[in-house]
Structures are given as C-alpha cells and as structure tokens.
ZADO-1210 file (C-alpha; in nm, 4 decimals, padded with zeros to 6 digits):
<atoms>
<atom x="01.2751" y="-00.3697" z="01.3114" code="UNK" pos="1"/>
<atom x="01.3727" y="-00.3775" z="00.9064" code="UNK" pos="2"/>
<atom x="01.1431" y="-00.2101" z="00.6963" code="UNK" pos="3"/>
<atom x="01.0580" y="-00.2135" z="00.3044" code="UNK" pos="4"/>
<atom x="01.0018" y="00.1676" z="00.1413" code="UNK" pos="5"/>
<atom x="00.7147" y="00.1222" z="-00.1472" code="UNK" pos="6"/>
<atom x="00.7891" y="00.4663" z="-00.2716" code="UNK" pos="7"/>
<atom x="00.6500" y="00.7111" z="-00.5756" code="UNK" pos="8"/>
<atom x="00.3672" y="00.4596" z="-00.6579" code="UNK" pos="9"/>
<atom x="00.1956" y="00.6639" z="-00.9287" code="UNK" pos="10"/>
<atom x="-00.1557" y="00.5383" z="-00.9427" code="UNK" pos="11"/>
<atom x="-00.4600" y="00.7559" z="-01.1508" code="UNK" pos="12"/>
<atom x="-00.8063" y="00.7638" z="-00.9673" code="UNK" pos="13"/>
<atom x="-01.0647" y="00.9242" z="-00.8650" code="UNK" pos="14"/>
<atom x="-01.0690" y="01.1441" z="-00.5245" code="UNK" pos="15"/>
<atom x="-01.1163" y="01.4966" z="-00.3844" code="UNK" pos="16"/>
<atom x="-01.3361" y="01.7325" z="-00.2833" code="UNK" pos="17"/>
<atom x="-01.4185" y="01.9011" z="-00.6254" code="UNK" pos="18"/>
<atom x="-01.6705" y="01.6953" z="-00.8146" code="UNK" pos="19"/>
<atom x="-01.4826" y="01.7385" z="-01.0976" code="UNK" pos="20"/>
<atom x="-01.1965" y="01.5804" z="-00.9128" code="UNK" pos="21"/>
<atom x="-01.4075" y="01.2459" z="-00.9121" code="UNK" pos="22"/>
<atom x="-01.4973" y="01.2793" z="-01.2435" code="UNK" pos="23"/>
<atom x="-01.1675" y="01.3184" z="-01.4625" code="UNK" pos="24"/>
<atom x="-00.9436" y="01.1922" z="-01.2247" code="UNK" pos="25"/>
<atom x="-00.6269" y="01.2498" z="-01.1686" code="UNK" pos="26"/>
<atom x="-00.2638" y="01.1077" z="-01.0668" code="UNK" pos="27"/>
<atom x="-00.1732" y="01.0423" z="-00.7379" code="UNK" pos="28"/>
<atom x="00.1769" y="00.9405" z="-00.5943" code="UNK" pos="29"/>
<atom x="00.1901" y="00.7437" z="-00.2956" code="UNK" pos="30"/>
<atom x="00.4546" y="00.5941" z="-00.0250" code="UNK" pos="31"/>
<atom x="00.4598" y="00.3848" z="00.2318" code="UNK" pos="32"/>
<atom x="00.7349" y="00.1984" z="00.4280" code="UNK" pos="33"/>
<atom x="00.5939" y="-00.1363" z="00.5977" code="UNK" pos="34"/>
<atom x="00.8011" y="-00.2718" z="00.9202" code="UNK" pos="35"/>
<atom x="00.8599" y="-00.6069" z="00.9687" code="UNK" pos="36"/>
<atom x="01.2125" y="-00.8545" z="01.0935" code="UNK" pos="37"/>
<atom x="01.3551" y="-00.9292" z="00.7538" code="UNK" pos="38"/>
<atom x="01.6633" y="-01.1903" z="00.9012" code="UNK" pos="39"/>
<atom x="01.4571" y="-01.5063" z="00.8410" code="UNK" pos="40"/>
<atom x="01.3929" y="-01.3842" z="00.4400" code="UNK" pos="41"/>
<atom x="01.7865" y="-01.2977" z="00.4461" code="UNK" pos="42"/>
<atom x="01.9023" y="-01.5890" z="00.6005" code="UNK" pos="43"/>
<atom x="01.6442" y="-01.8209" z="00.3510" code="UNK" pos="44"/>
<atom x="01.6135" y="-01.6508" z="00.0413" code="UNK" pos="45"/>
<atom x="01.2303" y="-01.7285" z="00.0553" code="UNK" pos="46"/>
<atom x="01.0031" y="-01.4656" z="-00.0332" code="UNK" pos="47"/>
<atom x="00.7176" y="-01.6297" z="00.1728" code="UNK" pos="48"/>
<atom x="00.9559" y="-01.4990" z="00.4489" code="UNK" pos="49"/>
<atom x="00.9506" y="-01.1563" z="00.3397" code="UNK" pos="50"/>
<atom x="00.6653" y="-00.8877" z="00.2154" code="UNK" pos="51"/>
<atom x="00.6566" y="-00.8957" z="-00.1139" code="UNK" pos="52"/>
<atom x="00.6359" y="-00.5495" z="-00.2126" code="UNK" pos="53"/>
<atom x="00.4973" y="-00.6005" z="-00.5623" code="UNK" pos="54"/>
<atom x="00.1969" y="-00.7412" z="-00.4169" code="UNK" pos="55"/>
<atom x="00.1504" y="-00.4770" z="-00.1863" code="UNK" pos="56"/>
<atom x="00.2092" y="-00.2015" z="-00.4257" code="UNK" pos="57"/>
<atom x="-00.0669" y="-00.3815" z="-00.6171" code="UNK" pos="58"/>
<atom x="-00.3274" y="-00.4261" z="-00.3466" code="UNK" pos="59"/>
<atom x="-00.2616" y="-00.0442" z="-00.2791" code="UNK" pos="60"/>
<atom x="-00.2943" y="00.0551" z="-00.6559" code="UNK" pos="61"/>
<atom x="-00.6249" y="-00.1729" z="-00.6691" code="UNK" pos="62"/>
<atom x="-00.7763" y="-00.0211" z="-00.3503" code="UNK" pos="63"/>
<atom x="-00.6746" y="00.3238" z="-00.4045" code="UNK" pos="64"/>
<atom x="-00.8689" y="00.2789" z="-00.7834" code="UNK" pos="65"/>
<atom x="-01.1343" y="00.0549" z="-00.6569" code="UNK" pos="66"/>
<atom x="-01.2727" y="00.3566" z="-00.3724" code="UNK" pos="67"/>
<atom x="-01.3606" y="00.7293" z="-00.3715" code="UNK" pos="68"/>
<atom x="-01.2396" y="00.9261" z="-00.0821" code="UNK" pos="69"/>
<atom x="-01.3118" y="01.3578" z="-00.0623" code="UNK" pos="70"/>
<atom x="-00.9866" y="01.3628" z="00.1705" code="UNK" pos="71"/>
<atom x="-00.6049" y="01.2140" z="00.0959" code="UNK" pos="72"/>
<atom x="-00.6348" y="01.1419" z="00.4821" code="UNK" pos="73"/>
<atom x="-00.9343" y="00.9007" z="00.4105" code="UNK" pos="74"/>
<atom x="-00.7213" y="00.7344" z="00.1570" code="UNK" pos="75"/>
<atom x="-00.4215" y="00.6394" z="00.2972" code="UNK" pos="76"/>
<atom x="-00.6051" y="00.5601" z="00.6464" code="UNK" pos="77"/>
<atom x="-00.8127" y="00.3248" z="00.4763" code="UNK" pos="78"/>
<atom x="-00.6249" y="00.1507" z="00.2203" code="UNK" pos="79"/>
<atom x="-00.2305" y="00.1064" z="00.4235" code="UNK" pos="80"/>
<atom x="-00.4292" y="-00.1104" z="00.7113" code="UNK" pos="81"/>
<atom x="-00.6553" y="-00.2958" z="00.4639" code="UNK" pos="82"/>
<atom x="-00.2524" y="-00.3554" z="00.2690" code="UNK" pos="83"/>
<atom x="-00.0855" y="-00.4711" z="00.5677" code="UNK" pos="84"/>
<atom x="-00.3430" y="-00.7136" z="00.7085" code="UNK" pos="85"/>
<atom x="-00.3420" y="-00.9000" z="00.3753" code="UNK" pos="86"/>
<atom x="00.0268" y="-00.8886" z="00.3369" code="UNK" pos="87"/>
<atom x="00.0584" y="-01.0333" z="00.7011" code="UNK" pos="88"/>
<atom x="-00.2219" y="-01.2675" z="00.6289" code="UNK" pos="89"/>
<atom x="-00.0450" y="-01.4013" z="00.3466" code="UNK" pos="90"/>
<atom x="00.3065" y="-01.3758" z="00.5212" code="UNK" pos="91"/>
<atom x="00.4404" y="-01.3470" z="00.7833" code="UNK" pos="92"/>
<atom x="00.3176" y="-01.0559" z="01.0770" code="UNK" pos="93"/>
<atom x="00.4058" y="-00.7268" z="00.8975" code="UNK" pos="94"/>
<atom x="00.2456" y="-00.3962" z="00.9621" code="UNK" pos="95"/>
<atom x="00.2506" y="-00.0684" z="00.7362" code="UNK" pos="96"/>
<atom x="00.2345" y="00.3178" z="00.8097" code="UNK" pos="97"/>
</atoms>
C-alpha cells in the first residue's frame, strides 16, 4: 500500500474547550497521510487514478471551518472519514488516517 502525506495544513477556525476559543479562533495545523495503490496513476499519468490531494486538503480545510468541535479528537475523527469517503467516491477506493 502507497500512501499520500497531506502535511502542515494550516487552517484558522473555531474549536476548544474555552469559549473564547470558539469565539476568536485560532490556527490549527493538521496532517494526514491517506493509503491507497498508486501503480495504476503511475503507470497512466491520470489523476482520476490517483487522490488528488488538493482536493482533499480542501474538503479538510472546508470541514474543519465549516464545524465546532470542544476536543482536537472530535475533529480529526470526524472530518478524515467524511475526507476519505468523498475522495474514494470521486476516485478510486482510498482510505485516510
């Protein structure tokens, strides 16, 4: 199994525990490395045959925005599924962690 790192995604939103927190917001930095067979992309030069990573990164930056969460574990076990289904829906069958 291949896999494609996303990593140091700086996205500002608003989460944590402090009301204040949700408020003014703050910067977050996120990673994630999404598993998949990359040999058909390499061997086609199609990006339908890959993830595309810029994409991703977007649907990540959009959810992580789009949803207050008190806990970072909240976050990333919400949003990194919700990424990799639509990447895979779109694609080809990809999953994230």
């Amino acid at each position: 199994m291949d896999k494609i790192e996303i990593k140091n995604l700086e996205i500002f939103a608003n989460h944590g525990v402090f009301p204040e927190e949700n408020v003014l917001g703050q910067k977050f930095v996120i990673s994630a490395t999404l598993y998949t067979d990359t040999r058909k992309a390499g061997l086609t030069d199609e990006l339908t045959a890959s993830i595309h990573y810029g994409e991703v990164s977007h649907m990540i930056t959009k959810f992580t925005k789009g949803h207050t969460y008190k806990l970072l574990e909240t976050l990333a076990e919400k949003s990194l599924p919700d990424a990799a289904s639509r990447a895979s829906a779109s694609q080809n069958d990809h999953s994230a962690c």
